[in-house]
N, C-alpha and C positions, 0 to 999 in steps of 0.2 A: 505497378507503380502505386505508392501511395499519396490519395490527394491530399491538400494540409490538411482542410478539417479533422479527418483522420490525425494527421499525425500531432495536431494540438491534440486531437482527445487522448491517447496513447500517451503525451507529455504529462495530460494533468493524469490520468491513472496514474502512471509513476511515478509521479510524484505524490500524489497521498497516498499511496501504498508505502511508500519510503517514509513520511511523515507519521502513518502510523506503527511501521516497522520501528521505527527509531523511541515511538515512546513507549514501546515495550521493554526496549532492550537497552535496559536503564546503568547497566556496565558498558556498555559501551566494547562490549566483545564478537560483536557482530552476530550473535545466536543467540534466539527466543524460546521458552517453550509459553504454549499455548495450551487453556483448556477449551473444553468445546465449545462456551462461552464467549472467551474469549476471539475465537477464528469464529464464530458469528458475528460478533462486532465488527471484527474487520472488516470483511468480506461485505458488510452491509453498508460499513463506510466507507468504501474505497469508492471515489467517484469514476462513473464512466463517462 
């Protein structure tokens, strides 16, 4: 069973991971590429 706190934090991960996902992927074709760079930024700004 997951308690909410849990599942608000899971909510907000997914959602800036979607929000950063999305300002990569500036066609709008659902696929990124990434440098290594790049998946550091993310990864560092994805809130938990």
């Amino acid at each position: 069973m997951v308690r909410l706190d849990e599942f608000i934090s899971i909510c907000i991960f997914v959602q800036s991971a979607r929000n950063l996902y999305s300002s990569f992927d500036t066609t709008k074709q659902g696929k990124v590429t990434l440098d290594f760079n790049q998946f550091v930024y993310c990864t560092a700004n994805c809130r938990i």
